[in-house]
C-alpha angles and dihedrals in degrees: 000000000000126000114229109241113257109254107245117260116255104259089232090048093052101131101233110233112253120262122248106253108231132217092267097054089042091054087057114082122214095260096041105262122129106259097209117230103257113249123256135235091237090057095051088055100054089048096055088042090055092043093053091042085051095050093044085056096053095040082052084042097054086041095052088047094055091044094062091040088054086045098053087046092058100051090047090061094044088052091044095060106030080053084048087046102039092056095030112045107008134096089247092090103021131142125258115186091199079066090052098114109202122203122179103050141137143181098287086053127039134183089259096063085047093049086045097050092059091041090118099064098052106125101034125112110260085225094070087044113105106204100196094064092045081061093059088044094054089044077050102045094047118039093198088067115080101185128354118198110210124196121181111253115201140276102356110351150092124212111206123196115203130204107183127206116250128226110242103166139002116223116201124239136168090267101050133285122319111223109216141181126224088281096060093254115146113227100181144346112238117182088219115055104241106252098240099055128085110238109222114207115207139170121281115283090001109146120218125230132219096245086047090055092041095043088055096045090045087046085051089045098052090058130088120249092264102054088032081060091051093038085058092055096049104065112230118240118205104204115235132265 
């Protein structure tokens, strides 16, 4: 069976093709409003990459940041005890008694029995030294001192003032004549009494005081050179007790 041939279209009827809509027109919606391009996988992927690169920098970065405070910290410890040690136990401020300076003496005391008398303490720090009491140690070393006054002298000294105790009468014993100060210590035994010194006579085994001695040696000093010289000569008795 044969189809009928389709009648020709009227020309000014002819439907016009439509035309392509371009991206413009496809980036307009119907009531006027943009219509935004949808996102593409691709882009997603470029934005979470960035954001975990950028969190891995700052978690190095805070690393990186602990690791130089804990590395400060630690210098600062290191520097802290080798400064501790260096001025407290090593040879940089060390004592040498050779560098121990005397002043005070005489001839019945001289720098060495002072420098030997510290002796002990060579090779310590002199900031663990504690001068006050290496004072007391040098009056008690050496009866003829009566005080020293020690200062640190860097950076491996001592300088030790002296101030010496000073005869002021002999007492006679079996043994000789006891030389003493005005506090009744006796700083040696002679077997002459000094000649400028009174001699105080007192009972056997009769001990002196220190007002006794004192009150003799301010009676001599009160004389004049004449009656000091006879008093000298006549030995002074101190009755007994």
């Amino acid at each position: 069976m044969m189809r009928k041939p389709t009648p020709p279209r009227p020309r000014g009827h002819e439907a016009e093709p439509e035309p392509d809509r371009t991206d413009a027109e496809l980036s307009v919606r119907d009531d006027g409003g943009p219509v935004l391009p949808p996102r593409s996988g691709r882009h997603d992927r470029v934005v979470s990459t960035g954001l975990t690169d950028r969190l891995d920098e700052r978690r190095r970065a805070r690393r990186r940041l602990r690791r130089g405070r804990l590395l400060r910290a630690v210098a600062l410890v290191a520097a802290a005890v080798l400064l501790v040690w260096g001025a407290l136990f090593s040879p940089l401020l060390a004592l040498r008694t050779s560098d121990v300076t005397v002043t005070g003496t005489d001839d019945t005391v001289d720098a060495a029995a002072v420098q030997q008398a510290l002796s002990d303490h060579a090779g310590q720090s002199l900031l663990r030294l504690n001068v006050d009491a290496l004072g007391e140690e040098v009056a008690d070393s050496l009866v003829r001192v009566k005080s020293a006054a020690v200062t640190r002298s860097w950076p491996h000294g001592l300088a030790v003032r002296l101030t010496l105790r000073v005869p002021v009468a002999a007492r006679s014993t079996d043994g000789g004549y006891q030389v003493l100060d005005g506090e009744a210590v006796v700083l040696e035994t002679v077997e002459q009494a000094p000649a400028d010194l009174a001699v105080i006579q007192t009972q056997p085994g009769q001990e002196l005081s220190e007002a006794q001695v004192s009150a003799v040696a301010e009676v001599i000093g009160s004389l004049d050179a004449d009656v000091r010289a006879r008093w000298r000569r006549a030995p002074s008795r101190i009755p007994g007790r």
